[in-house]
Each structure stands twice: as C-alpha cells, then as structure tokens.
SERO-4910 file (N, C-alpha, C, O; in steps of 0.05 Angstrom, whole numbers):
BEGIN
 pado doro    nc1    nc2    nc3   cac1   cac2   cac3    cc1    cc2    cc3    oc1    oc2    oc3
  Unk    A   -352    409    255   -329    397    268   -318    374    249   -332    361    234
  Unk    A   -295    372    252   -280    346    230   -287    322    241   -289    322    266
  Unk    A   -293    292    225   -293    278    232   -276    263    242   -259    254    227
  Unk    A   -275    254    273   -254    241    285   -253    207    271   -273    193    266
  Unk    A   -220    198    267   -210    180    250   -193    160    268   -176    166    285
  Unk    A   -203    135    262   -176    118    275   -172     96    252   -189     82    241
  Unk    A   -149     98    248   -139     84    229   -129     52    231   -110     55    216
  Unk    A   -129     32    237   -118      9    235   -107      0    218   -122    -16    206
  Unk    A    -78      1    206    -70      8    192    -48    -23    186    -36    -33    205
  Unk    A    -44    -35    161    -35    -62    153     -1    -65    160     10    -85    167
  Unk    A     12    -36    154     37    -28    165     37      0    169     19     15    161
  Unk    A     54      7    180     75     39    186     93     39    187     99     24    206
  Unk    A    118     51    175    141     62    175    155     59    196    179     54    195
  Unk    A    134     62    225    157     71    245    154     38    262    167     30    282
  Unk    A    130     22    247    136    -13    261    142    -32    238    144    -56    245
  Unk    A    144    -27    212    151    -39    188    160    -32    174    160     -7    170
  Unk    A    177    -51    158    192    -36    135    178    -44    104    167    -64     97
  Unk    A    184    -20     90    169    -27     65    160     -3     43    172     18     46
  Unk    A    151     -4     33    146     18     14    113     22     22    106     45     20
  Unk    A     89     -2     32     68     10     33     76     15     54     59     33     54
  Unk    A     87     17     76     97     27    104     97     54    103     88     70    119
  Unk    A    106     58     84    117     88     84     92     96     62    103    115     50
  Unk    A     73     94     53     51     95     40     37    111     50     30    134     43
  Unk    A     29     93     77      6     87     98     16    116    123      2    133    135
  Unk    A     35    114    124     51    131    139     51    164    121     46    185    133
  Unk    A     56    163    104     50    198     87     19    199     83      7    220     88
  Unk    A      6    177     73    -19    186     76    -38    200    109    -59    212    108
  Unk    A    -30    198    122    -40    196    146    -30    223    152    -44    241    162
  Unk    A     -1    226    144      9    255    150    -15    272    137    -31    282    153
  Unk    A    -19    274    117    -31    292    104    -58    297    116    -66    319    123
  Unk    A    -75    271    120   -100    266    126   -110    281    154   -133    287    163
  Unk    A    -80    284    166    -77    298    200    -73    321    198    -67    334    218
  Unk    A    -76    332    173    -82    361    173   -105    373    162   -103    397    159
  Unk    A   -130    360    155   -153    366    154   -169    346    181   -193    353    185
  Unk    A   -161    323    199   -180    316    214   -165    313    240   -141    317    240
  Unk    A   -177    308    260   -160    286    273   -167    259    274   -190    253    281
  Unk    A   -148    241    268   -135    229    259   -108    201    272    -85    201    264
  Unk    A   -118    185    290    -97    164    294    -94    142    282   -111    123    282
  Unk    A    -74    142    272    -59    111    264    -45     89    288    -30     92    307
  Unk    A    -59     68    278    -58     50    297    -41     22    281    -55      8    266
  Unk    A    -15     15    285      1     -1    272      8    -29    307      6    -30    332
  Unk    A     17    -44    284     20    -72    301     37    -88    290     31   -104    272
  Unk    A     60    -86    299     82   -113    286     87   -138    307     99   -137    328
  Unk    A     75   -157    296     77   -180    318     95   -190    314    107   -196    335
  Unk    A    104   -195    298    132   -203    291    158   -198    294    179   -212    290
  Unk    A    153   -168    304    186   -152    313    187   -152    347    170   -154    365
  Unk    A    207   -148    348    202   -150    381    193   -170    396    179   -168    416
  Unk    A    201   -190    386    183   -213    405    196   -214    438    182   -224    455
  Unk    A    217   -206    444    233   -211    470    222   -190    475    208   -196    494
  Unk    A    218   -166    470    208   -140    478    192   -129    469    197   -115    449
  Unk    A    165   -128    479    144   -117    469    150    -93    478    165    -86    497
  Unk    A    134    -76    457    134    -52    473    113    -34    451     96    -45    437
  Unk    A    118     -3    451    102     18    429    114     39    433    131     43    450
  Unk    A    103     55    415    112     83    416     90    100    411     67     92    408
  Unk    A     97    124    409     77    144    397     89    172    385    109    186    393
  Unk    A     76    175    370     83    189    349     56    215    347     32    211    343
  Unk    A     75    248    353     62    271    346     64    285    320     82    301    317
  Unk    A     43    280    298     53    295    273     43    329    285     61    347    287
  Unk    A     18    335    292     10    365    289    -10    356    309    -17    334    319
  Unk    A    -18    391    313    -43    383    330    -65    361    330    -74    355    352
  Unk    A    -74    350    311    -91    332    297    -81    302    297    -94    284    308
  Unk    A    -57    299    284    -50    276    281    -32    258    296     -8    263    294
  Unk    A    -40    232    314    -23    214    323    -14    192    314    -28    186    295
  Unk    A      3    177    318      7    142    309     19    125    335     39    130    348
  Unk    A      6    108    339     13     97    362     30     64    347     18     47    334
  Unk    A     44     64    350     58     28    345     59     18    360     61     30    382
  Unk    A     60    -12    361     57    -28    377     88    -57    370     82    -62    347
  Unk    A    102    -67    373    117    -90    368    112   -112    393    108   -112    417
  Unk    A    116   -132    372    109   -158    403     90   -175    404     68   -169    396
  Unk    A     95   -200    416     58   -207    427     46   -197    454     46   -207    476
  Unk    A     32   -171    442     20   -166    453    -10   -182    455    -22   -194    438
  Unk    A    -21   -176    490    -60   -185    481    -73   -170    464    -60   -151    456
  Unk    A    -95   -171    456   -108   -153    442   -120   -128    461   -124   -104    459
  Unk    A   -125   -150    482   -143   -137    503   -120   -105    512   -126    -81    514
  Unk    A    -99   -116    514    -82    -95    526    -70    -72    511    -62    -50    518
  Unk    A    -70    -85    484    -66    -61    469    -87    -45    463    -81    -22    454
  Unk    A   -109    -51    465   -138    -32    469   -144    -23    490   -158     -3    490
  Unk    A   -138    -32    510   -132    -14    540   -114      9    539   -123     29    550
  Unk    A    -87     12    526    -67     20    525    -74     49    504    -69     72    513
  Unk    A    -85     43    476   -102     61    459   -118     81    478   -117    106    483
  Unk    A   -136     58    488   -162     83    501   -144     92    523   -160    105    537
  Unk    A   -123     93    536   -125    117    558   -115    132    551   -116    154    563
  Unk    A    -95    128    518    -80    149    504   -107    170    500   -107    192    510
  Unk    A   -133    159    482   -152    174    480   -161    189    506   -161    213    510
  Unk    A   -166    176    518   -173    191    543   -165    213    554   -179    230    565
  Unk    A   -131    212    551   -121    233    569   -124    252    544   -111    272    550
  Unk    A   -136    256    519   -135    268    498   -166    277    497   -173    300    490
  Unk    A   -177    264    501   -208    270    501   -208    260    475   -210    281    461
  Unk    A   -208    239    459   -210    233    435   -235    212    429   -238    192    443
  Unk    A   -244    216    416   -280    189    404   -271    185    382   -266    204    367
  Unk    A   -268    166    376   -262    160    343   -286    159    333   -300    143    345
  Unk    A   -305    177    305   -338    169    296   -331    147    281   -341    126    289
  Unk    A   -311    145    257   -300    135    242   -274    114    248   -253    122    258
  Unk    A   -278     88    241   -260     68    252   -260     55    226   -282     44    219
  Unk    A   -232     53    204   -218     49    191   -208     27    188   -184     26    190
  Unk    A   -223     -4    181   -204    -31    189   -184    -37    160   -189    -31    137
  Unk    A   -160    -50    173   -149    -57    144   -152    -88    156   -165    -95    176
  Unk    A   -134   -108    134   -133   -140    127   -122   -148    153   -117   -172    152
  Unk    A   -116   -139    176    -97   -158    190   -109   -164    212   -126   -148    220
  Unk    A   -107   -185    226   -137   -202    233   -144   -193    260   -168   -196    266
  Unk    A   -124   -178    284   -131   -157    306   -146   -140    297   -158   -132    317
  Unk    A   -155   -127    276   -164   -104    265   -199   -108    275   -210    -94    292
  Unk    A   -210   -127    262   -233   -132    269   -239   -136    295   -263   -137    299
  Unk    A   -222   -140    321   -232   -141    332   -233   -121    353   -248   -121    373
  Unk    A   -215   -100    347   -214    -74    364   -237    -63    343   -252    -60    362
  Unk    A   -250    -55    325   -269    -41    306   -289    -47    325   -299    -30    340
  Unk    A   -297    -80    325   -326    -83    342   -330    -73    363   -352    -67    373
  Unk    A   -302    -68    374   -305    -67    407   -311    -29    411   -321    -19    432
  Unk    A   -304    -13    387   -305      9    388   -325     15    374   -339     35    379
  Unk    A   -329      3    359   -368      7    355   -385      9    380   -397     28    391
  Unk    A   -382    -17    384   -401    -16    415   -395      5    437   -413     21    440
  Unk    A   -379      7    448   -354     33    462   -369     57    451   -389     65    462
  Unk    A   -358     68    426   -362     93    419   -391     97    405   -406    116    404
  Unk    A   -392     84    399   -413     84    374   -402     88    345   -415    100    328
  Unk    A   -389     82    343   -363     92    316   -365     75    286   -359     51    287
  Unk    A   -374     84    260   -377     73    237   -354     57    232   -332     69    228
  Unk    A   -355     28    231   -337     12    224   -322     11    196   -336     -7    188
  Unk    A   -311     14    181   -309     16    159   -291    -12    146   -272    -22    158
  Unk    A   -300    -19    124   -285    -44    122   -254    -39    106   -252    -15     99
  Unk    A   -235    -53    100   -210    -54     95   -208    -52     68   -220    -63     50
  Unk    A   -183    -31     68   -174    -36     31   -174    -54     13   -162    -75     17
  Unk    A   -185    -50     -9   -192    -24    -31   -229    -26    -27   -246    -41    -38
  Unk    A   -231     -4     -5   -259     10     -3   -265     25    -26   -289     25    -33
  Unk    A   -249     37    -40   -244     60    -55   -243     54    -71   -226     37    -77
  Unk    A   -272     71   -100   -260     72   -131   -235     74   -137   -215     78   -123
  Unk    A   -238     72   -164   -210     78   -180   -209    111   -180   -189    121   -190
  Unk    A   -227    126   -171   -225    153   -169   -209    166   -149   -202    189   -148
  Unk    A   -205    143   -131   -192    150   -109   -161    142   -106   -159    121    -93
  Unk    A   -138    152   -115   -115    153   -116    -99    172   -101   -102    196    -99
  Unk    A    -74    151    -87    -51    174    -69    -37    190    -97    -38    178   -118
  Unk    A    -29    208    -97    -14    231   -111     15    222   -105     22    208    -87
  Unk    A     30    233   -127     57    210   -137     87    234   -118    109    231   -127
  Unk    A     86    247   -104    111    272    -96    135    260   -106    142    237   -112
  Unk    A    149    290   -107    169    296   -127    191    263   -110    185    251    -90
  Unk    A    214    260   -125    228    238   -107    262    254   -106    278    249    -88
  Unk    A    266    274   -129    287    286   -139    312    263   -155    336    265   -158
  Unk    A    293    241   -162    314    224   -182    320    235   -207    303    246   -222
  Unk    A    344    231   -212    360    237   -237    332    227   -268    319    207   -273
  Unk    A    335    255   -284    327    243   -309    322    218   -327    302    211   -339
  Unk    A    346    207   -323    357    184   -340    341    159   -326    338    137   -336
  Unk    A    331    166   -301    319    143   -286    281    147   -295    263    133   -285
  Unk    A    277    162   -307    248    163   -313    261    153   -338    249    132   -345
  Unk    A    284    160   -358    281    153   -392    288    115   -387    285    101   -407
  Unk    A    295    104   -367    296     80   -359    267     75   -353    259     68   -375
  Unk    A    253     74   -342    230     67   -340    207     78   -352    184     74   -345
  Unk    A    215     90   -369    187    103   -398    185     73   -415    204     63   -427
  Unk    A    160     63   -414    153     47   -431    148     25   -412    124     19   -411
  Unk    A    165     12   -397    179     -1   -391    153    -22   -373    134     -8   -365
  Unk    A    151    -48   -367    135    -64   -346    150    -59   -329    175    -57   -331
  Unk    A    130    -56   -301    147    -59   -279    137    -77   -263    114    -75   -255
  Unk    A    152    -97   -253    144   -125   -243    152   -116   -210    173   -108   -202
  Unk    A    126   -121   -194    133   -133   -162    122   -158   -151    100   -168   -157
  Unk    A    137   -164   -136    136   -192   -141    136   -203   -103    150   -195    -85
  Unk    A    120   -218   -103    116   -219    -65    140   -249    -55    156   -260    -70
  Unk    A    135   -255    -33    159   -270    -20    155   -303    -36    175   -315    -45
  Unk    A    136   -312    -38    132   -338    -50    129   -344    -79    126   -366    -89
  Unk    A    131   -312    -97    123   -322   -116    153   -308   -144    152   -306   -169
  Unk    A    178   -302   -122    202   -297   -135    215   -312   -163    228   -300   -180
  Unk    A    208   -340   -164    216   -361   -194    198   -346   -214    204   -336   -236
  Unk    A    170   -349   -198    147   -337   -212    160   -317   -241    166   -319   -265
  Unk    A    160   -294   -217    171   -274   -228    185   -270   -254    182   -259   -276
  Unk    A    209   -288   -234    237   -283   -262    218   -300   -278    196   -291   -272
  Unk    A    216   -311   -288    205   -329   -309    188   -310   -321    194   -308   -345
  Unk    A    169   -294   -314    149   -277   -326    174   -253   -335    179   -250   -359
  Unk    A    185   -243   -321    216   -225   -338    224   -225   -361    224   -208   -379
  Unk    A    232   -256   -358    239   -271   -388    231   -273   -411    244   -266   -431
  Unk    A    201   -288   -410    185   -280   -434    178   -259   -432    157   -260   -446
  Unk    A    181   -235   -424    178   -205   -431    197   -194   -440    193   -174   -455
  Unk    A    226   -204   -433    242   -191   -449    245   -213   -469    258   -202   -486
  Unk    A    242   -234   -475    248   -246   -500    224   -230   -520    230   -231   -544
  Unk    A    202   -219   -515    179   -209   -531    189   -180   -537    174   -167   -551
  Unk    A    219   -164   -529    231   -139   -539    218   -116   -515    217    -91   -520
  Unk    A    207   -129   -487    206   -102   -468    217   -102   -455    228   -123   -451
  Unk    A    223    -81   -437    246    -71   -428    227    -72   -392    208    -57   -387
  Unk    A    240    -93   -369    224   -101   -362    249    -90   -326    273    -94   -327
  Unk    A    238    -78   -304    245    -68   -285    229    -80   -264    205    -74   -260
  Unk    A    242    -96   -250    231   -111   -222    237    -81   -193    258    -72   -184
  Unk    A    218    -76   -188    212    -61   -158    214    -81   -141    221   -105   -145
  Unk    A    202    -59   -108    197    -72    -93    216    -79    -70    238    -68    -67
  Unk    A    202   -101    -49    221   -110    -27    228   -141    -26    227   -151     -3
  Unk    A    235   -156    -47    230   -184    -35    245   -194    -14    257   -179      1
  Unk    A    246   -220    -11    269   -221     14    290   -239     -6    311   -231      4
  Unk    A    294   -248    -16    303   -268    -30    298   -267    -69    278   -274    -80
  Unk    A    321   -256    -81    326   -244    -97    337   -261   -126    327   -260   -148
  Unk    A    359   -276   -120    368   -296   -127    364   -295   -160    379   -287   -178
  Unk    A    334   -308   -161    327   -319   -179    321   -289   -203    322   -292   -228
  Unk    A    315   -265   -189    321   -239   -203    339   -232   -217    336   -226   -241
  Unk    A    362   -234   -206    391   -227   -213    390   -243   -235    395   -232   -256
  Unk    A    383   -269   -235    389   -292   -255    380   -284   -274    392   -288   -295
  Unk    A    356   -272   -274    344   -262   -298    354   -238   -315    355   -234   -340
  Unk    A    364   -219   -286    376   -191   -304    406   -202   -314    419   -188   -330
  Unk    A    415   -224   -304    444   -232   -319    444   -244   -351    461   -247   -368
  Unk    A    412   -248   -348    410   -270   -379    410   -251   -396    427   -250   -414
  Unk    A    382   -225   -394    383   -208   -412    386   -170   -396    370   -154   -388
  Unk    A    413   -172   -400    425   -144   -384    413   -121   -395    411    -99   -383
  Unk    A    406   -127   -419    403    -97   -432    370    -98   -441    361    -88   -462
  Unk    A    351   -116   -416    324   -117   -422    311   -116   -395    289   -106   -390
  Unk    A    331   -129   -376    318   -139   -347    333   -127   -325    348   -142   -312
  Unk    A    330    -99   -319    332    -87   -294    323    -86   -257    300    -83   -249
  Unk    A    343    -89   -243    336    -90   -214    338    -60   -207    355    -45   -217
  Unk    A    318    -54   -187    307    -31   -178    305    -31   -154    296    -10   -145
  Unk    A    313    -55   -134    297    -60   -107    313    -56    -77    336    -59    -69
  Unk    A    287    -48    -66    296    -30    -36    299     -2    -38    316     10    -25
  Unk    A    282     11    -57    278     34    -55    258     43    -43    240     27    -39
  Unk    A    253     71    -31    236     85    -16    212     89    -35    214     98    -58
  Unk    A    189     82    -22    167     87    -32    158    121    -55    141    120    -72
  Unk    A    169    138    -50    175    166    -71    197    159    -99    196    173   -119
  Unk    A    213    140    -97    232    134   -114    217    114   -130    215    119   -155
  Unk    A    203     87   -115    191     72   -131    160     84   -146    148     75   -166
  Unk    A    155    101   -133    135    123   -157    140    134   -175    126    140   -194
  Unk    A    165    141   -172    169    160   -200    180    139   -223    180    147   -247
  Unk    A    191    104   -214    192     98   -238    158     81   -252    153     74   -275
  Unk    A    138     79   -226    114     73   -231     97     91   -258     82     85   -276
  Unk    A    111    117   -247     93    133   -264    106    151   -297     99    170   -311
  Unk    A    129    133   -296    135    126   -323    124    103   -338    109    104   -358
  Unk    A    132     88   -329    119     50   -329     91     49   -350     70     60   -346
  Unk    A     97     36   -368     73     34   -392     53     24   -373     32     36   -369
  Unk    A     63     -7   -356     47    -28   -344     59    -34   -311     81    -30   -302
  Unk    A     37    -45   -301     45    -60   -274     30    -91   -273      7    -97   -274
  Unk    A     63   -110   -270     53   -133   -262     56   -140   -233     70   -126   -218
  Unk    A     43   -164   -222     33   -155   -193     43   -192   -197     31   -202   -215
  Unk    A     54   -202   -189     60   -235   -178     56   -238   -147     67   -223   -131
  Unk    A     40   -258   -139     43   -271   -120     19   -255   -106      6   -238   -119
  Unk    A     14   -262    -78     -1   -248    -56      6   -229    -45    -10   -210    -41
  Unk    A     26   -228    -39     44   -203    -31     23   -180    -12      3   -186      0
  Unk    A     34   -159    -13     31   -132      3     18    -99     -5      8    -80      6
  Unk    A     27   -109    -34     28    -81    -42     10    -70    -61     11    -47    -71
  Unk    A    -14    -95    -67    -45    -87    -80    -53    -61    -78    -54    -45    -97
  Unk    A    -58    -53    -49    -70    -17    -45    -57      4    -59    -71     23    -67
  Unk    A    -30      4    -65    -17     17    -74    -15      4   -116    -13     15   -137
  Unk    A    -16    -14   -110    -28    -22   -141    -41     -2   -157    -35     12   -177
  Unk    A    -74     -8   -132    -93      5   -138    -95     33   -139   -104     43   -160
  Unk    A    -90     45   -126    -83     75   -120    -65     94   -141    -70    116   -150
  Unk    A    -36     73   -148    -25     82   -173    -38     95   -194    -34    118   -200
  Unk    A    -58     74   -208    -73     87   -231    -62     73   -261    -69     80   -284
  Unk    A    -46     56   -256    -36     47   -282    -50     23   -287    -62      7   -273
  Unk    A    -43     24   -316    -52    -16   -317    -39    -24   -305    -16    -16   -302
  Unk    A    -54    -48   -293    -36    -73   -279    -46    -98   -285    -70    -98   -293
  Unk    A    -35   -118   -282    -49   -144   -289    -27   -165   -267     -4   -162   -260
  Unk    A    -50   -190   -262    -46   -207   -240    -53   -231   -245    -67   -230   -266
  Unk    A    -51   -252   -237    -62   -277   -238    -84   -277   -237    -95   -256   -229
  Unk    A   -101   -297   -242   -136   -298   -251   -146   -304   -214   -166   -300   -201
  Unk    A   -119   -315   -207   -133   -333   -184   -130   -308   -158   -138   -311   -135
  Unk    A   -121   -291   -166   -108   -267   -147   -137   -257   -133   -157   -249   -145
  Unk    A   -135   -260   -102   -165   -239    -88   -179   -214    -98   -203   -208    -97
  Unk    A   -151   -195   -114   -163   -178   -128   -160   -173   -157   -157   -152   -171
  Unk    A   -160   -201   -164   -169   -193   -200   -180   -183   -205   -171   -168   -222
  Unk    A   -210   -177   -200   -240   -167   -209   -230   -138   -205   -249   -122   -209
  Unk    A   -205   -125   -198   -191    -95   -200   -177    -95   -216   -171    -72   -223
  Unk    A   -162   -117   -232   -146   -107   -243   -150   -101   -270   -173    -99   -278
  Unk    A   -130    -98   -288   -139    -81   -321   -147   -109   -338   -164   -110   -356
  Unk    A   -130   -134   -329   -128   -154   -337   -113   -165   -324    -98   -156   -306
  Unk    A   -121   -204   -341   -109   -223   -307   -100   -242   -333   -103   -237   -357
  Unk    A    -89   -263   -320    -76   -273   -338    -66   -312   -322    -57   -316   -299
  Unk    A    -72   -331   -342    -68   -360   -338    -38   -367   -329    -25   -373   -309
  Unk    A    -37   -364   -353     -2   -363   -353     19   -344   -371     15   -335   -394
  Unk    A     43   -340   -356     61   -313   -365     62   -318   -390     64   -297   -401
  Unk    A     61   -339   -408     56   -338   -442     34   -320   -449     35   -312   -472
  Unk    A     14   -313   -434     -9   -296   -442     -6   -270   -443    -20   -256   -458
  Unk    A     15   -261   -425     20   -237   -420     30   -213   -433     23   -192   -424
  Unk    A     51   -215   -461     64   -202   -477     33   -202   -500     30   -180   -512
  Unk    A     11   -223   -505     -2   -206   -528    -26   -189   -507    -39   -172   -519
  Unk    A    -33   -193   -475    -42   -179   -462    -38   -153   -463    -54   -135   -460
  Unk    A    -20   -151   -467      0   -123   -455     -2   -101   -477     -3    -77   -474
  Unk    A     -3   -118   -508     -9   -102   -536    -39    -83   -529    -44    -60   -539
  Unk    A    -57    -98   -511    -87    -87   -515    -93    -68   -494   -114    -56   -493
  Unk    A    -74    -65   -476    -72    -40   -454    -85    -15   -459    -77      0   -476
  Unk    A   -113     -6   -438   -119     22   -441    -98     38   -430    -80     29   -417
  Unk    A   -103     66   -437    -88     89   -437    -83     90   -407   -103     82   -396
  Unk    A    -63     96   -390    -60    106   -364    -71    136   -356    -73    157   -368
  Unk    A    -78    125   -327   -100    154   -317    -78    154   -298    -60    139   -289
  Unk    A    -90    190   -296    -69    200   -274    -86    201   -247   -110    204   -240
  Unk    A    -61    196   -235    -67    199   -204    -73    229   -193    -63    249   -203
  Unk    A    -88    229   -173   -106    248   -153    -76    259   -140    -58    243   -135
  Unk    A    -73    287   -135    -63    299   -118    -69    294    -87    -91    296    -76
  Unk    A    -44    284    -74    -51    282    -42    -70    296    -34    -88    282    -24
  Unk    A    -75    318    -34   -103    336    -21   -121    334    -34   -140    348    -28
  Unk    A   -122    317    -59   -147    308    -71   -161    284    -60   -183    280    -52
  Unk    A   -140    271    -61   -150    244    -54   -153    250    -18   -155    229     -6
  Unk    A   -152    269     -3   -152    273     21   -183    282     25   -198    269     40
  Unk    A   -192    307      9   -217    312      4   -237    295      5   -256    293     20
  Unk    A   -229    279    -17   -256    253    -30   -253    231     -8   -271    214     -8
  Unk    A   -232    230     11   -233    205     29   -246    224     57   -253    209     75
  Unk    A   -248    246     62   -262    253     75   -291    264     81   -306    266    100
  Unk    A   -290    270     53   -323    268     39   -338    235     36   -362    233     35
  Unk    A   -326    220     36   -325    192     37   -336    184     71   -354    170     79
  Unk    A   -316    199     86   -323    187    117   -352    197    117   -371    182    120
  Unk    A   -353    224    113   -370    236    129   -405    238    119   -424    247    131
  Unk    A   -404    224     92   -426    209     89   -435    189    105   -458    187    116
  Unk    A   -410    167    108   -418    146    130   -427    155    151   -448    148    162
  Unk    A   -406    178    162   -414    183    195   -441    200    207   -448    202    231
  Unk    A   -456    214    178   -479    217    177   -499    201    181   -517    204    196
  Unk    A   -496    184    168   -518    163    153   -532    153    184   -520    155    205
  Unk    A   -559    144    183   -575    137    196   -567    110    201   -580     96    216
***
C-alpha cells in the first residue's frame, strides 16, 4: 500500500502568491499520483476580515486544503480531521515545513495517528532536486540568461541587492534580478546605470523563472527571503551571505559583495536537476524508510 502523506506546506498557489507557491503546489501534483497525499497551506495574513478555506481535488489520491485568516490552531485541526474522516484518511507520514503552526499540528498527529514526524526543508541531499518543465519561452530568453548571475533578492535586503548588481556588472557580467520583491526601486536604479549588463526579470511564474535558472552560470541568494528550497533543489551554484541559516548549503558564502566577482571565477561545474518523477521516487523511497523504521 502507498504511504499516506500530509504535507504542511510554507505556501500554495491557491493561498499565496509566489514562485515557491507554485513550487510547492506542482510538486504535490505529481507526488498525488504515486501516493495519497494532502497539502495543508495557511495564509494568516490574507483574509483577515474573512477567514475562511478551501479545498482542492487533484485525482483520486491527491488533496490541498487552504486555509486564509486568523484562524485557532485548534480549529483548523478539527476542520482537517473531519475532512480525513469523511475520507477515511491516516496520515503515516507528516511533512513539517518552517512556519511555526506546523509543529504543532505534527505533534498532535503523532500522538493521534501514530504518524512519522518529519522535520522541515532542506531534509533532502543535493540528490534530491524538482525537475525544471518546459516554460515555452522564446530562444533569445535562454541566449539572455546563458552565462549570466541570477540575483533574488528577499523584501529587506533590496539596496543589498542592487549594490551586489553593480559590482558585478562593473566586473563585465551580465547580471538578471528574478523573483518577487515588493519594492523594486532600488533595482531599476541599477538596471538604468548599466542597461546593457543589469536586467529585470520579475513576477514571473515559477516555469519561466526556471528556464532562465537553468541557463544561469550562478545563483545569488540576498537577504532571508523565501526561496532557499528552491535554491536548493535547482542544482546550480549559489552563494549567500556567511551569516545566512543556510550557508553550510551553499557552493560558497561570502563577507562582502567585493568578494563576490573573484568568488564566482572558482565556481564548480553545474549539476543537473532530477526529473519530477525522479525526484518523486527518491522522496518516496525516502518516506517509506522512515515509516518502516522501528
């Protein structure tokens, strides 16, 4: 029998916006066709006048339940289990990511089900990568991003950024900012200084911003941001601040953006990423050691 999955998941598509939104959301598609499989999303932040949720049927196997609002915890785990219930569903396997409700519906379904807790991304070697699908962008948009750094950059660390742009294109690379920030400003400023070095790319769909990832010599990662798992998963070099939670992942880390252009000369070769049903395999071969185990 497949091992039953509940996912607690950092975003989804259908309660967040974003590129790992839509990440987290295709992965899960896929994953719901070898198990079953629920995704469990939570935007506290949207909907505050109106809480509410939804639910979502991919296939026989796979659900996603959302949630917007302040909700209790207590009630949105009431609300889960009668969905299970009227389903006959046991989660063995319980999936936590970073967001701080997570832990506490896992314990409660440990005890409940008996269900292997699992701790939050990046569980997973570097062996373990999402697969890049086609996006159908124009040619010219991969010969734009061949070589090229590609900078994302999170909500507090935007000056950051441009400034790291700069001395990359004053060092002769040809440097493309992704991503979602909220506040841009200081981007523009940069692609105005050097037009024909410092490109904007941003608010694209997560399939669009892969295909210029996987042109991309390099990935720089500024600030705290969101989008580490997908960092990781990529497969490219990337490099981050020294002080970053997940340096000890990355290819290299770095003091200050002056460091970064003779960093960038000593770059290993890029590995390719796992085909979705690869990386679907090995993360299920992955559960089901746990859900064995004594």
């Amino acid at each position: 029998m497949p091992i039953s999955i509940a996912w607690l998941l950092p975003q989804h598509s259908e309660t967040h916006y974003g590129i790992l939104a839509e990440a987290y959301a295709r992965t899960l598609e896929i994953l719901s066709e070898r198990a079953p499989i629920w995704g469990i999303s939570w935007n506290v932040e949207w909907g505050l006048s109106n809480p509410n949720y939804t639910l979502h049927i991919w296939n026989g196997m796979g659900r996603h339940v959302g949630f917007w609002g302040p909700w209790p915890v207590r009630t949105v785990r009431r609300v889960i289990e009668k969905l299970w219930q009227a389903e006959e569903f046991r989660p063995q396997i319980v999936q936590l990511s970073s967001v701080p409700w997570a832990k506490k519906l896992g314990e409660k379904w440990r005890r409940r089900y008996a269900a292997k807790v699992i701790p939050p991304l990046p569980f997973l070697s570097q062996d373990f990568k999402i697969g890049l699908p086609a996006s159908g962008l124009p040619l010219e948009c991969l010969e734009l991003a061949r070589e090229a750094i590609c900078i994302f950059a999170s909500a507090e660390a935007i000056s950051s950024a441009a400034y790291i742009g700069e001395i990359l294109a004053l060092a002769q690379h040809r440097v493309i900012f992704l991503g979602t920030p909220p506040e841009v400003t200081p981007l523009r400023n940069a692609a105005r200084r050097f037009p024909s070095r410092i490109y904007l790319r941003l608010g694209l769909s997560e399939s669009e911003t892969e295909l210029y990832v996987t042109a991309a010599k390099a990935l720089i990662f500024v600030g705290k941001g969101v989008h580490s798992e997908m960092i990781i998963q990529w497969g490219k070099p990337w490099l981050c601040d020294f002080r970053h939670p997940l340096a000890a992942w990355a290819t290299a880390t770095y003091k200050s953006a002056e460091e970064i252009p003779t960093l960038l000369r000593n770059l290993p070769t890029t590995s390719s990423s796992l085909h979705p049903t690869q990386f679907v395999e090995r993360l299920l071969d992955y559960y089901a050691c746990i859900a064995n185990a004594n």
